[in-house]
TITI-585426 format. One record per atom (N, C-alpha, C): residue number from 1; atom name; x, y, z. Coordinates in steps of 0.1 Angstrom, whole numbers, plus 5000, padded with zeros to 4 digits. Atoms other than C-alpha are relative to their C-alpha. Example, Ala and Ser with C-alpha at 12.3 -4.5 7.8 and 13.67 -1.06 7.14 Angstrom:
BEGIN
> zadren,vexdren,east,north,up
> 1,N,5009,4988,5000
> 1,CA,5123,4955,5078
> 1,C,5009,5012,5000
> 2,N,4991,4989,5000
> 2,CA,5137,4989,5071
> 2,C,4992,5011,5008
***
This chain:
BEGIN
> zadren,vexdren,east,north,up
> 1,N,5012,4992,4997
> 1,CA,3924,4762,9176
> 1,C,5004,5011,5009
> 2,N,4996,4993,4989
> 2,CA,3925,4794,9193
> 2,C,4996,5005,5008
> 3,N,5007,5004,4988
> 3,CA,3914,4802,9227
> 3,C,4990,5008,4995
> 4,N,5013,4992,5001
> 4,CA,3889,4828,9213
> 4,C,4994,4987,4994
> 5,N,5013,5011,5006
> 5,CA,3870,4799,9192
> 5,C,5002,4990,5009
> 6,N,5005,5007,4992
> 6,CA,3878,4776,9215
> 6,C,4987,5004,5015
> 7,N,5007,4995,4990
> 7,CA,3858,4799,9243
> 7,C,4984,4999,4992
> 8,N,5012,4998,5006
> 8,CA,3832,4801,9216
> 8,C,4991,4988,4996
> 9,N,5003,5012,4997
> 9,CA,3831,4762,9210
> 9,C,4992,4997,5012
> 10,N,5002,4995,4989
> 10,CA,3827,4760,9244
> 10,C,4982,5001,5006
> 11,N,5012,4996,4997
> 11,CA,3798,4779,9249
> 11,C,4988,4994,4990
> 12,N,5006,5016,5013
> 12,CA,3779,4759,9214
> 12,C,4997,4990,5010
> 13,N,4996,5017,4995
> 13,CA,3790,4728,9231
> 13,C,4985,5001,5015
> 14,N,5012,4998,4987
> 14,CA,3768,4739,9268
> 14,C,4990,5005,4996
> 15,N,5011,4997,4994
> 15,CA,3742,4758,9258
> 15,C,4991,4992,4992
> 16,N,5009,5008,5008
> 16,CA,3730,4731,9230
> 16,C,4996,4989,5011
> 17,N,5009,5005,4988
> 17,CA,3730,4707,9259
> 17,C,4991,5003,5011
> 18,N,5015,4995,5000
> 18,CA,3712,4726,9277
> 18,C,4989,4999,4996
> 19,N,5012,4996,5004
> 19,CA,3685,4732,9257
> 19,C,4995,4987,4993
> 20,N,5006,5011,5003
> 20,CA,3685,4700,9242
> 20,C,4992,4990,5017
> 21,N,5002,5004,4983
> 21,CA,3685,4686,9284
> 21,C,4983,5002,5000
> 22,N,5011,4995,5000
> 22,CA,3652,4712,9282
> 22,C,4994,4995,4992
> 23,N,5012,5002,5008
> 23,CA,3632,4700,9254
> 23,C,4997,4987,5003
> 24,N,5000,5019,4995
> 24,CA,3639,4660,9263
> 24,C,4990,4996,5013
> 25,N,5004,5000,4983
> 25,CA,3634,4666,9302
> 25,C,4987,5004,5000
> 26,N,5013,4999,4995
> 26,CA,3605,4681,9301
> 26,C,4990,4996,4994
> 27,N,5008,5012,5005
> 27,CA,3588,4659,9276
> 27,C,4999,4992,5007
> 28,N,5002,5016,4990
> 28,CA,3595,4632,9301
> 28,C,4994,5004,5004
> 29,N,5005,4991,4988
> 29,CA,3582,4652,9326
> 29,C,4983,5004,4998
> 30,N,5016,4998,5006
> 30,CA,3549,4665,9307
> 30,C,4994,4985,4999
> 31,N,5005,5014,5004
> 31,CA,3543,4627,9297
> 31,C,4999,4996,5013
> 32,N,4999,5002,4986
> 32,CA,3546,4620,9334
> 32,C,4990,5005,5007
> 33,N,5007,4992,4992
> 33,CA,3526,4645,9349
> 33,C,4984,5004,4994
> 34,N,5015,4999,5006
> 34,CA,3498,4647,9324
> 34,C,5003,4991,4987
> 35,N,4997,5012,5012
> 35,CA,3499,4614,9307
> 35,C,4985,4995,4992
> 36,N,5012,5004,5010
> 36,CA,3460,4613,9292
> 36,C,5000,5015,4989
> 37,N,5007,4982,5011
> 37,CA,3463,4653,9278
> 37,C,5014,5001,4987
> 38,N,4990,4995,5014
> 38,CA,3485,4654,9244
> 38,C,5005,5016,5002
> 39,N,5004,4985,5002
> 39,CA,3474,4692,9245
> 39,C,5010,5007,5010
> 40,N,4997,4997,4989
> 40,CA,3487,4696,9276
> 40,C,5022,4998,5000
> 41,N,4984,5006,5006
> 41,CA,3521,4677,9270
> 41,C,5009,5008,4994
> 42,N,4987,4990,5010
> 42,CA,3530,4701,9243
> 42,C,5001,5011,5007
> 43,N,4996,4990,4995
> 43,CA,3521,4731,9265
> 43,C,5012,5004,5007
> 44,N,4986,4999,4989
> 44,CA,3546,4724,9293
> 44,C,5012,5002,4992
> 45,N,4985,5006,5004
> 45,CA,3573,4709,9270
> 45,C,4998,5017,4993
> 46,N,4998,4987,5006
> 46,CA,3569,4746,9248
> 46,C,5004,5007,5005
> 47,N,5001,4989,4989
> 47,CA,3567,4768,9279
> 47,C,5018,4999,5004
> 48,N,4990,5002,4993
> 48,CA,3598,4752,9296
> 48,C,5016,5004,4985
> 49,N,4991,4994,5010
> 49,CA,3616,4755,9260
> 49,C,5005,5011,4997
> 50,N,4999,4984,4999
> 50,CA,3610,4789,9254
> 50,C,5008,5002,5009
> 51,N,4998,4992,4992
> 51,CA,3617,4798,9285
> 51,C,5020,4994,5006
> 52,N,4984,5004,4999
> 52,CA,3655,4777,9290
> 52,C,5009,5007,4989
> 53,N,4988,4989,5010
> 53,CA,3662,4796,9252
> 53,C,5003,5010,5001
> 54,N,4995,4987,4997
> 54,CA,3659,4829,9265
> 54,C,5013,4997,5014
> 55,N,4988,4999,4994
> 55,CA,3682,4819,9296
> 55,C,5013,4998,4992
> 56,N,4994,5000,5011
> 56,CA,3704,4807,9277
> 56,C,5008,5007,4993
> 57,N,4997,4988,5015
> 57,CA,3707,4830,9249
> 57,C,5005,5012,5014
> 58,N,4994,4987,4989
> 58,CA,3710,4856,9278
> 58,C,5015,4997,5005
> 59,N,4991,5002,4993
> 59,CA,3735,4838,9297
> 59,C,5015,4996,4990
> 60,N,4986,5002,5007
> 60,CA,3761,4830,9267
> 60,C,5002,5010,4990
> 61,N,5001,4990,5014
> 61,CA,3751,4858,9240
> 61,C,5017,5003,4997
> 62,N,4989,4995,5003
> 62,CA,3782,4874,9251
> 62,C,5017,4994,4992
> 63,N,4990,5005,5004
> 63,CA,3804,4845,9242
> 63,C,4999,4995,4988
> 64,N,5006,5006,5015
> 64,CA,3786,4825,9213
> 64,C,4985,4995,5004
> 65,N,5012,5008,5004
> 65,CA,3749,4814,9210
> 65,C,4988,4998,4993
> 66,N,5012,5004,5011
> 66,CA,3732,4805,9182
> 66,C,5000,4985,5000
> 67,N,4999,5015,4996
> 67,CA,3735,4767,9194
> 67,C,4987,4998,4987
> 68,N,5012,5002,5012
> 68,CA,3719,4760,9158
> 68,C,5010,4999,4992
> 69,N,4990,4999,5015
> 69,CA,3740,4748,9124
> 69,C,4992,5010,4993
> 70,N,5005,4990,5009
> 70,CA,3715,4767,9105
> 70,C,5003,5012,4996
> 71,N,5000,4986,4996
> 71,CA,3719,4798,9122
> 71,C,5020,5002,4994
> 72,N,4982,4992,5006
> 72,CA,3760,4795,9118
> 72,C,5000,4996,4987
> 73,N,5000,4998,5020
> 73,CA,3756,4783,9083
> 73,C,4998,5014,4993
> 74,N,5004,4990,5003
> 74,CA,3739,4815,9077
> 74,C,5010,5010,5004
> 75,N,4986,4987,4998
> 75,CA,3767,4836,9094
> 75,C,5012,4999,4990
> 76,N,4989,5002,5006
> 76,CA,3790,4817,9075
> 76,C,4999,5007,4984
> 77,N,5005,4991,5018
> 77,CA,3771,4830,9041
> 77,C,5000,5011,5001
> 78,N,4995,4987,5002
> 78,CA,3773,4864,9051
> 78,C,5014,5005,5005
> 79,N,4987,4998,4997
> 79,CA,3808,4859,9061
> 79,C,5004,5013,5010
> 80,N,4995,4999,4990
> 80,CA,3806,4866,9095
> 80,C,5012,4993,5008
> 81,N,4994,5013,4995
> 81,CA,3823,4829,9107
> 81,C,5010,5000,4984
> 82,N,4993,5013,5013
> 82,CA,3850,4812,9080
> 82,C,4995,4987,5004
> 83,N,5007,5014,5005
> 83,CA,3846,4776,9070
> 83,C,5009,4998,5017
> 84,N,4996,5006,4995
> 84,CA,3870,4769,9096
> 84,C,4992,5005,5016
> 85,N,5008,4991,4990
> 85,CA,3851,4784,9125
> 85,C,4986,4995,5003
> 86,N,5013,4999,5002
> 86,CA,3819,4777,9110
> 86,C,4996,4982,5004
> 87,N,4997,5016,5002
> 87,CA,3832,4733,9111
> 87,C,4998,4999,5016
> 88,N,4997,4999,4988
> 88,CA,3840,4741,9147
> 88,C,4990,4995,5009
> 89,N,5016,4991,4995
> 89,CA,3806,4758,9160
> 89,C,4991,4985,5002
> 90,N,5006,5010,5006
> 90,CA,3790,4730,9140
> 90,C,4997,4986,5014
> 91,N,4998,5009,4995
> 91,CA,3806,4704,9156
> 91,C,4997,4995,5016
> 92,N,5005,5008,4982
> 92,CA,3803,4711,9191
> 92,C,4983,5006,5005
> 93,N,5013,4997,5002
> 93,CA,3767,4721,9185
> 93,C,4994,4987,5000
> 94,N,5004,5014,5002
> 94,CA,3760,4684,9172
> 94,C,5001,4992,5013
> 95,N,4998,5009,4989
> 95,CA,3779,4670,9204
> 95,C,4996,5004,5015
> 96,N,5003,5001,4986
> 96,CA,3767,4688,9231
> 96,C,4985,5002,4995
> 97,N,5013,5007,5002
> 97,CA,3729,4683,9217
> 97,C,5004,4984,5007
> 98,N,4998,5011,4995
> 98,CA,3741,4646,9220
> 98,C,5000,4997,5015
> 99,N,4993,5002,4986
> 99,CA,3756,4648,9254
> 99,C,4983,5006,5006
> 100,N,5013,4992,4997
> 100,CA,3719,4668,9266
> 100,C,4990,4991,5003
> 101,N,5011,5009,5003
> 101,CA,3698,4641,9253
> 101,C,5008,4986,5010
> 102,N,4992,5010,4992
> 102,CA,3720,4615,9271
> 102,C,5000,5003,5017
> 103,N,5009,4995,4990
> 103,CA,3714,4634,9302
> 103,C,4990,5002,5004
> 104,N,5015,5000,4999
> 104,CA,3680,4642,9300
> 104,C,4997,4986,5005
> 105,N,5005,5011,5003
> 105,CA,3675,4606,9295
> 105,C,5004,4990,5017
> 106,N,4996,5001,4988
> 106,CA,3695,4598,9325
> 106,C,4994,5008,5016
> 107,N,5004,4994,4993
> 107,CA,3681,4622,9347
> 107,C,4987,4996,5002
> 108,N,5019,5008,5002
> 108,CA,3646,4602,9343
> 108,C,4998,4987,5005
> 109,N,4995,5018,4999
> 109,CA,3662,4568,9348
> 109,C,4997,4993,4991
> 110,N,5004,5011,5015
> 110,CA,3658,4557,9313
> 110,C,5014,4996,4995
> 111,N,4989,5004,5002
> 111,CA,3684,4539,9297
> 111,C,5012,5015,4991
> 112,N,4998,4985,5006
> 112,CA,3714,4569,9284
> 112,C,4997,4999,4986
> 113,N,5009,5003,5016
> 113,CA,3702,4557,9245
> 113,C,4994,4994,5000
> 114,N,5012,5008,5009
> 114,CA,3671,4549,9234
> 114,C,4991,5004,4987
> 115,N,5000,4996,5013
> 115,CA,3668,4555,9199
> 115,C,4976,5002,4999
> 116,N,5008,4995,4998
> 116,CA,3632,4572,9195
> 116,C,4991,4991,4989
> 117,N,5009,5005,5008
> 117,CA,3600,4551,9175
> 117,C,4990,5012,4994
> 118,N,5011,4988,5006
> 118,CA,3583,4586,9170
> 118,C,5003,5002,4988
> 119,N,5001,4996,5011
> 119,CA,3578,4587,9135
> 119,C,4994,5015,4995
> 120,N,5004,4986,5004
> 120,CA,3571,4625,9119
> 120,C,5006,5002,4989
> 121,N,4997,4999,5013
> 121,CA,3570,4622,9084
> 121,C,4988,5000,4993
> 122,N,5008,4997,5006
> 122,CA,3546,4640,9058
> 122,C,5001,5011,4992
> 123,N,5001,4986,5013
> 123,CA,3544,4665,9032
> 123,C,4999,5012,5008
> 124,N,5001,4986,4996
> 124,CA,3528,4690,9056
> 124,C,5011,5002,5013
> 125,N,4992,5001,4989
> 125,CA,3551,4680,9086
> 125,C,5016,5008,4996
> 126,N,4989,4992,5009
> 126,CA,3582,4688,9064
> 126,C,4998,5016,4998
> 127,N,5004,4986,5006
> 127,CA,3567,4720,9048
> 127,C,5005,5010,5016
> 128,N,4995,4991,4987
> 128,CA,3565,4730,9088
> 128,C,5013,5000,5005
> 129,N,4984,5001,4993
> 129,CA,3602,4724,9096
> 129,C,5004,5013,4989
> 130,N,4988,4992,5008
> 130,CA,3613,4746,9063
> 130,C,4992,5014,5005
> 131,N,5006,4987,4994
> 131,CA,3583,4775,9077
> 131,C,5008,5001,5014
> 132,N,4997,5003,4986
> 132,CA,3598,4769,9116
> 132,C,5015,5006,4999
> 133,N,4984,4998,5000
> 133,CA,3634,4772,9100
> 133,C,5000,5016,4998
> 134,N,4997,4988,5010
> 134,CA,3629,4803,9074
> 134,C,4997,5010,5016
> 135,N,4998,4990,4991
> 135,CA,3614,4820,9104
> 135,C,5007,5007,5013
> 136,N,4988,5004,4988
> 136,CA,3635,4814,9131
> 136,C,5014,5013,4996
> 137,N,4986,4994,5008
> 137,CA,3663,4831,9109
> 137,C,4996,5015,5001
> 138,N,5004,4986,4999
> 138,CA,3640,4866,9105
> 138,C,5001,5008,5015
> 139,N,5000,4995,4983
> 139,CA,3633,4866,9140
> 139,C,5020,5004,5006
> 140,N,4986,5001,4993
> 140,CA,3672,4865,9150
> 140,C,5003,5015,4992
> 141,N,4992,4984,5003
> 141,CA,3686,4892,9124
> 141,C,4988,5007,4997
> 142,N,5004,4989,4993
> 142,CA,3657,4912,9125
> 142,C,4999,5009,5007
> 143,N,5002,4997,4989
> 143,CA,3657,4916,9158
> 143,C,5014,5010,5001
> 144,N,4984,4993,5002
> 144,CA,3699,4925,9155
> 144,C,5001,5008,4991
> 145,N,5001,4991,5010
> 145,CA,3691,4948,9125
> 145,C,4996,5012,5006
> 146,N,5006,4989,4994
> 146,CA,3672,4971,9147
> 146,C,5004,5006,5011
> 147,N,4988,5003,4990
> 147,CA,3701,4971,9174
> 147,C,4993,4992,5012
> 148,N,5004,5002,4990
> 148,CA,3683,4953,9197
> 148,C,5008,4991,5003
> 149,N,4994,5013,4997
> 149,CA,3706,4926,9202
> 149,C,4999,4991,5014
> 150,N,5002,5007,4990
> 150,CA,3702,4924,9238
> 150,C,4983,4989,5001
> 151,N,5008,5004,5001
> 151,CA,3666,4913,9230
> 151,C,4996,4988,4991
> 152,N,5006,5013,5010
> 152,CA,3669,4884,9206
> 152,C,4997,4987,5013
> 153,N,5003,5012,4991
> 153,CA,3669,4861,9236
> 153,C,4985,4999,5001
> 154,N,5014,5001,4997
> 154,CA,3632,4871,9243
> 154,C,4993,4996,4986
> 155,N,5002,5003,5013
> 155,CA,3626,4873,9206
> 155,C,5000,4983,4998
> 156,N,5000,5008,5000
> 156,CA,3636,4842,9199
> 156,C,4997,4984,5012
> 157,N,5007,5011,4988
> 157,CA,3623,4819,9231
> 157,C,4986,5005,4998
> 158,N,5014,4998,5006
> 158,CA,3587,4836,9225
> 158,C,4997,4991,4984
> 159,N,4999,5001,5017
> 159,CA,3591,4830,9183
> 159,C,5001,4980,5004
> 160,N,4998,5017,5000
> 160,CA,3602,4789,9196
> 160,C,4988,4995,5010
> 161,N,5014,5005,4992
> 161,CA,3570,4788,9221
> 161,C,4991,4998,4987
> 162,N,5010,5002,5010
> 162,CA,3544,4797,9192
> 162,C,5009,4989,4988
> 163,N,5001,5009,5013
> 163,CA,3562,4778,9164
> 163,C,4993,4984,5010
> 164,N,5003,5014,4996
> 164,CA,3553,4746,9188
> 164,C,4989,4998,4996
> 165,N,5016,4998,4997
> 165,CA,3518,4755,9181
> 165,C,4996,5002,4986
> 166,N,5007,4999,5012
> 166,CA,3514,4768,9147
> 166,C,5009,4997,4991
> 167,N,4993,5007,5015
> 167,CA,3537,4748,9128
> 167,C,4997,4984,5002
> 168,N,5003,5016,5000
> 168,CA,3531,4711,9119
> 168,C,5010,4995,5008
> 169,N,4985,5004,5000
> 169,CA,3564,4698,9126
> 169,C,5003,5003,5018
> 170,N,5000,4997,4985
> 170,CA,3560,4712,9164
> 170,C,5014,5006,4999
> 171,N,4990,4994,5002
> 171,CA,3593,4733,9153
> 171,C,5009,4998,5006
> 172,N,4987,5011,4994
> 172,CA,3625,4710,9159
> 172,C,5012,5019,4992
> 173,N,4992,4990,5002
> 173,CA,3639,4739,9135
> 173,C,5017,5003,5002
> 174,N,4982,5001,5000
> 174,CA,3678,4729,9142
> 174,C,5010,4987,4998
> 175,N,4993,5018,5004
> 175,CA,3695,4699,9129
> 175,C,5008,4996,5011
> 176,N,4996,5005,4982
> 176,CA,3715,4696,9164
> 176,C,4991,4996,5004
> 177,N,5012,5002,4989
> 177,CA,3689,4693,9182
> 177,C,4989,4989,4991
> 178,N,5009,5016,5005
> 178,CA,3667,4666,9157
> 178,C,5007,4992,5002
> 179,N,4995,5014,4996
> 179,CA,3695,4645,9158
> 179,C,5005,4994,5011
> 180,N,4996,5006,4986
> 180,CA,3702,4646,9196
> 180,C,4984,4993,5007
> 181,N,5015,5009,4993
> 181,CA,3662,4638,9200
> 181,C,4998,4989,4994
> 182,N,5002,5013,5004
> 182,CA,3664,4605,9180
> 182,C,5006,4990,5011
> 183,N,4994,5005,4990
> 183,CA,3684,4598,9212
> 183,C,4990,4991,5012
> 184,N,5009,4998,4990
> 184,CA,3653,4598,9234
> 184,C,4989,4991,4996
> 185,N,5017,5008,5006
> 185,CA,3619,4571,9229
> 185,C,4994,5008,5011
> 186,N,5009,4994,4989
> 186,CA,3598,4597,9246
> 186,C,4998,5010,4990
> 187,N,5014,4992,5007
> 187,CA,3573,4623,9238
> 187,C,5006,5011,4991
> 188,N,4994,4991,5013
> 188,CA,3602,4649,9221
> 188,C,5008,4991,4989
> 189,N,4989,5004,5006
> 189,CA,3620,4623,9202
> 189,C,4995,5000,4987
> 190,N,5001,5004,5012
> 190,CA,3621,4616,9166
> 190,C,5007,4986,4994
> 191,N,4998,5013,5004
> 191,CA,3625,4584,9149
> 191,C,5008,5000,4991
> 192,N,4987,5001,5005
> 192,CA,3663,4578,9134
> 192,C,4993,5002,4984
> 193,N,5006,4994,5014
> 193,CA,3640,4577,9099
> 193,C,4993,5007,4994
> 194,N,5008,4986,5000
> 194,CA,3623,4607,9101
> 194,C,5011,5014,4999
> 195,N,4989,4988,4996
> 195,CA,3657,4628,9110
> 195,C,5005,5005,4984
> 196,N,4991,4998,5016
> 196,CA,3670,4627,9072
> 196,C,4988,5016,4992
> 197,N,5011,4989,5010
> 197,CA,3640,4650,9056
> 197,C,4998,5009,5013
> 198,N,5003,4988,4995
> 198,CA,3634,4670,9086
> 198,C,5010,5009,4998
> 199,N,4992,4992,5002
> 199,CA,3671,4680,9084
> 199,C,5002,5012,4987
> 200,N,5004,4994,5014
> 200,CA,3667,4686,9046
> 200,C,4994,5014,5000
> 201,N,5008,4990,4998
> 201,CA,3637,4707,9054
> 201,C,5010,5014,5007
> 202,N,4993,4994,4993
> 202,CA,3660,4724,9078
> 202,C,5009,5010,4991
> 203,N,4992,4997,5007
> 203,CA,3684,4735,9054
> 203,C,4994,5008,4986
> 204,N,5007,4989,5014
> 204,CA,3659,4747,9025
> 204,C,4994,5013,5008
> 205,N,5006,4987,4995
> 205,CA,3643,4768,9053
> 205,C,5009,5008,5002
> 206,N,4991,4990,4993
> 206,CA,3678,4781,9063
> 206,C,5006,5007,4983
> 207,N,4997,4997,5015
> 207,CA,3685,4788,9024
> 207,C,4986,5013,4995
> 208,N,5010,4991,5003
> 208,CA,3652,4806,9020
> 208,C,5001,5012,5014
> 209,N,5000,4991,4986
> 209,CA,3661,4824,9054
> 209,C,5012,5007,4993
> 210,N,4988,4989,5005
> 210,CA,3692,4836,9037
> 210,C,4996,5008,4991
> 211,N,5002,4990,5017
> 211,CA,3679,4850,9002
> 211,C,4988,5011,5010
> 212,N,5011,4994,4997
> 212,CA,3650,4867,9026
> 212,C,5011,5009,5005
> 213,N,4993,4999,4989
> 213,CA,3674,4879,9052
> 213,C,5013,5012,4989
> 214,N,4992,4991,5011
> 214,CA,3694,4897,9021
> 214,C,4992,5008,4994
> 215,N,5011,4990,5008
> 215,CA,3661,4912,9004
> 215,C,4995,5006,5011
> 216,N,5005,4992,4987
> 216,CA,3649,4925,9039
> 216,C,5015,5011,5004
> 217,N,4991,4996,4997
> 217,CA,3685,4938,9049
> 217,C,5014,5002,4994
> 218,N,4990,5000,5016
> 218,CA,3708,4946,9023
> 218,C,5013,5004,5010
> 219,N,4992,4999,4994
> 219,CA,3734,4956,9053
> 219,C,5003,4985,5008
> 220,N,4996,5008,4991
> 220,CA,3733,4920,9064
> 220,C,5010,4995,5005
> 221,N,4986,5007,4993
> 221,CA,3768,4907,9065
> 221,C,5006,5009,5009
> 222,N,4994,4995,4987
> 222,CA,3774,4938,9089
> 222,C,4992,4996,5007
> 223,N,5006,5005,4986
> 223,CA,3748,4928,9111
> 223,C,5005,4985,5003
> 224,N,4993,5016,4995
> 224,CA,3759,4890,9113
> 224,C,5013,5006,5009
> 225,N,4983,4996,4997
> 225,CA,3799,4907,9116
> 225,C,4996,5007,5016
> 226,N,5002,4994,4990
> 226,CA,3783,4931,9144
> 226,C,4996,4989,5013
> 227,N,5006,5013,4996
> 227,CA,3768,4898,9160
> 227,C,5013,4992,5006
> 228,N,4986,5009,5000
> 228,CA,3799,4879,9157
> 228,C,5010,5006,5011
> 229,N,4993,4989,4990
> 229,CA,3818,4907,9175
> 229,C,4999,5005,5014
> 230,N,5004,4995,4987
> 230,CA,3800,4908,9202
> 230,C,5005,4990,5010
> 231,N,4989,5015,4996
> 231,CA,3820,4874,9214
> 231,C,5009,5004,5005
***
């Protein structure tokens, strides 16, 4: 591996824990602090999400952060990333989700696994994971289409507040990140037999996020490459 992907690993690897840390933690935390209000529960846990993706995204842009397979799947299709690159990213996206949710969990004094009983499975629930995904994807090169690049971080932490709200599915939107919340029995988790079709969903939304993402921007594989370069 060479030290540039590994720098870029790296960065994957921390800011998925992070952000996974943030969606876990402050589920405990909302369930704790307002344990009769559901309403309420999702507000905090959204607010605090959003607002850890824009740090985040700010504080690693320059090295790698799309802490999302989807998202590098998608670079990889417009052949920004190679496969070997794209295996990498992946990988330490999946494991530092893992590592996040194992802290979170710890940082609460819950045991570091406890596989999640929240069931979220339904026709419309699904539907909102592939709308949560597809748009997730516009919002990003959109936003890089129009040179803003410095601004996807806001873009995208606003864009992951409201999906909490107007998507069924409460917009998990990144297969890292559902399978480090089956980690958790608490208010963000998902239940180990729920993870299979949300991922799915995940993957038709990031498929329909590509063929869009090509008919909106017929320059897209330079905007990904421009993206990629900025590392």
């Amino acid at each position: 591996m060479t030290h540039f992907l590994a720098r870029r690993a790296l960065a994957e690897f921390v800011g998925t824990a992070f952000l996974v840390a943030a969606v876990i933690g402050s589920g405990i935390a909302a369930a704790r602090l307002s344990p009769h209000d559901v309403g309420l529960q999702l507000l905090e846990n959204s607010i605090i999400t959003g607002g850890a993706l824009v740090a985040l995204i700010l504080a690693l842009q320059p090295v790698s952060a799309a802490f999302n397979p989807v998202v590098t799947l998608v670079e990889r299709a417009l052949g920004a990333v190679g496969n070997r690159e794209a295996a990498v990213l992946i990988a330490a996206q999946v494991c530092g989700g893992a590592l996040g949710a194992v802290v979170a969990n710890l940082m609460f004094e819950l045991s570091a696994v406890n596989l999640s009983t929240h069931h979220r499975g339904s026709g419309g629930t699904w539907l909102g994971e592939a709308v949560a995904t597809l748009g997730l994807l516009v919002i990003i090169f959109g936003t890089a289409r129009t040179g803003r690049s410095d601004r996807v971080a806001f873009a995208v932490g606003g864009y992951i507040l409201a999906a909490y709200w107007f998507t069924s599915s409460t917009s998990f939107a990144n297969p890292a990140v559902t399978v480090a919340r089956m980690l958790s029995n608490s208010f963000a988790g998902i239940a180990p037999s729920s993870v299979l079709m949300f991922v799915v969903m995940q993957l038709v939304g990031g498929l329909l996020g590509y063929g869009l993402i090509r008919a909106l921007y017929p320059n897209a594989p330079a905007i990904a490459a421009d993206a990629a370069a900025q590392t």
